[in-house]
N, C-alpha and C positions, 0 to 999 in steps of 0.2 A: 830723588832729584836726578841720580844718574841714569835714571831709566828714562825719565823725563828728557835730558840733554842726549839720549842716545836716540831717542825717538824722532827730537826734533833735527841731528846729525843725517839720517836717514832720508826725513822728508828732502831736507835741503841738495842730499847729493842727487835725489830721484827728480828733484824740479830740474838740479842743472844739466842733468843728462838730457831730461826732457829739451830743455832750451836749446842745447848743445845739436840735436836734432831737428830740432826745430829749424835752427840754423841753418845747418847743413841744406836739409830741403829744399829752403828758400833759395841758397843760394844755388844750389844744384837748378832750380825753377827758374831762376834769373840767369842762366847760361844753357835754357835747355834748346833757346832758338842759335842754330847755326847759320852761319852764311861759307859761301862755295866762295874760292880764288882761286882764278886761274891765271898762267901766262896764255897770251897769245903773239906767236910766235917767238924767237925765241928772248926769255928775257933769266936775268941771275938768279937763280934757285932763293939764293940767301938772302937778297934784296927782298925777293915776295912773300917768304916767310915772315921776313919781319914787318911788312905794313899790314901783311894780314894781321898777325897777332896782336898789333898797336892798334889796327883799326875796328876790328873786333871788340876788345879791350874796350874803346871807346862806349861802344854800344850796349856792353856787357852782354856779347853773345860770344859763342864759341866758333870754332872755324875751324875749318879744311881744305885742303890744298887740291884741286880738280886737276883732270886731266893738261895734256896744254892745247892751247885750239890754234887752228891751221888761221893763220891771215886770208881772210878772203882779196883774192887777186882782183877780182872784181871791184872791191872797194878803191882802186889805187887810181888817181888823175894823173897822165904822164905830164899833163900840163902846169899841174902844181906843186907834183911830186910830192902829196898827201894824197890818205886815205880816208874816203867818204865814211865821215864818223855815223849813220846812219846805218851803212851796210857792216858797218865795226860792229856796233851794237848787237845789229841781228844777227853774227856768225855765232853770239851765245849763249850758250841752250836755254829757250826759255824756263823761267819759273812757274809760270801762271799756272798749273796744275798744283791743287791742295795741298800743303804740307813739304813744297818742294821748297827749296830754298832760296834764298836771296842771291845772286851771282856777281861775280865783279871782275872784270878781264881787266889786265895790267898789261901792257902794251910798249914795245920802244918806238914804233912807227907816230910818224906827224896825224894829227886829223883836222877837218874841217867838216865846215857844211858850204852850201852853194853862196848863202847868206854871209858868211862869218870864213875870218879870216882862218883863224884856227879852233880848237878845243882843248882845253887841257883831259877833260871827260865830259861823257854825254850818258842820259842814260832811255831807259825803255821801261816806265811807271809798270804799262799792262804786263808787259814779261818778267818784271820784280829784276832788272839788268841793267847791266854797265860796265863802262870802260874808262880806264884811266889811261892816258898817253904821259910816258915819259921824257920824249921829246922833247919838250919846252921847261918841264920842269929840271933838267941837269942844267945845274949853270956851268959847264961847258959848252954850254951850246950859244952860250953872247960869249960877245967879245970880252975879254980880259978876265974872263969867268975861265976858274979849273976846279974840276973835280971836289967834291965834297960830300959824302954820304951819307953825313946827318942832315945837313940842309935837302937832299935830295928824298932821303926816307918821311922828312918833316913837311914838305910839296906835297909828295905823294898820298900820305894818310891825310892830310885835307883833304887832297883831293877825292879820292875814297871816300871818308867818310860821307862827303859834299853828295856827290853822286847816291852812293847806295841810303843816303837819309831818302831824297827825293821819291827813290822806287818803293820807301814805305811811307810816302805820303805828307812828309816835310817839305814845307811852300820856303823861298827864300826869304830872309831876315836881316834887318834892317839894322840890328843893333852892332855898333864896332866890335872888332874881332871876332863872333860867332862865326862856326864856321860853315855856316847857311849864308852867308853874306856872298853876293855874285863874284867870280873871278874874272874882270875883263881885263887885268893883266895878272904879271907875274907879282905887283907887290901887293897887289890885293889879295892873293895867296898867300902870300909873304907876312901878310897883318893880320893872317887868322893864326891863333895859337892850337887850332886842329880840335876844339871842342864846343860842345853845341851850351849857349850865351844859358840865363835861369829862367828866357821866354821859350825857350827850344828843349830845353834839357826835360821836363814834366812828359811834353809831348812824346817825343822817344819814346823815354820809360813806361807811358800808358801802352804805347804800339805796339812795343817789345813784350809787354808781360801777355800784351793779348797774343802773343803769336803762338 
C-alpha cells in the first residue's frame, strides 16, 4: 500500500510541475507581443512609465520605453497654436515592417486636424502608430481645475489604450463605458473606465495571441 501511495505521491508532483510549466509558458506567450512608448518632446519620465505599464497591462502585452522623438516644427499652426495631429503621427517610427512593434508617442503639445477642433490622440492603422496629447487631458488646463495625477494617468491610459486598439484593428464601440467608445469630449473620456467592454475584450485577445 505504501508503495502504492508513494507511487501515486510522484505521479501527482510530476503532473503539477508539469502544469506549473505549462503555466508559466502560456503566460510568458500572452506577454510575448510588446509595444514601444515614447515621449515626444519633452514629457515626465514617471508619468510615461506608468501609463505604459497600465496600458500595456491592459492588453496583456509587455513594454518599453523608446528613445524621445523631436516635435516636428512643421507640425505647429502659429495660427491656432496647435500641432497638426497628422504630421504628429508620422514623426513616429513606423511599425509596418514584420515583427516591429506597435508604438505610441505621449506628447504635452495641443493637436488638431483642419476638420476638428482638437485631438486628444490620433492614430496611423498602416504604421501600427500613435499619439496621445496631454494637453487637454490635465484638468489644469479648464478653469477651476488643478492638478491631479491619477485623474491625469486615468485620461491618459484611455486614451492609449483607445488609440493603439485601433492600430491593431479595433473599430469603435458602442456599449457605455468601453473604452472603444468615441472621445468628442473630455467626459466622454472621463466615462470610460480605461477597459475594453466583453464585446471588445475576445477581439483583443484573439489579435494579441496572434501577434
Amino acid at each position: 500500500m505504501n508503495k502504492v501511495v508513494s507511487i501515486l505521491l510522484v505521479i501527482v508532483v510530476a503532473l503539477g510541475a508539469w502544469w506549473g510549466i505549462h503555466w508559466l509558458r502560456e503566460r510568458s506567450a500572452a506577454r510575448a507581443t510588446t509595444i514601444e512608448f515614447a515621449a515626444m518632446g519633452s514629457v515626465d519620465s514617471q508619468l510615461l512609465e506608468e501609463v505604459a505599464r497600465k496600458t500595456a497591462d491592459i492588453f496583456g502585452a509587455s513594454y518599453r520605453i523608446g528613445d524621445q522623438i523631436p516635435i516636428p516644427q512643421s507640425a505647429y499652426d502659429p495660427s491656432r497654436q496647435q500641432y497638426y495631429a497628422l504630421a504628429m503621427v508620422g514623426a513616429v517610427p513606423s511599425a509596418s515592417e514584420p515583427g516591429a512593434p506597435h508604438r505610441l508617442a505621449v506628447t504635452e503639445v495641443d493637436i488638431y486636424a483642419p476638420e476638428v477642433r482638437f485631438y486628444f490622440g490620433y492614430w496611423d492603422m498602416q504604421g501600427k502608430r500613435a499619439v496621445v496629447s496631454l494637453a487637454r487631458l490635465r484638468p489644469e488646463a479648464y478653469q477651476g481645475g488643478s492638478p491631479n495625477h491619477d485623474l491625469l494617468v486615468r485620461r491618459a491610459v484611455a486614451e492609449a489604450v483607445h488609440q493603439l486598439a485601433h492600430t491593431y484593428g479595433i473599430q469603435h464601440c458602442a456599449v457605455p463605458g468601453c473604452v472603444m467608445t468615441p472621445s468628442i469630449s473630455l467626459a466622454d473620456t472621463d466615462a470610460k473606465d480605461g477597459h475594453f467592454c466583453e464585446q471588445c475584450q475576445p477581439k483583443v485577445e484573439q489579435i494579441m495571441a496572434g501577434q
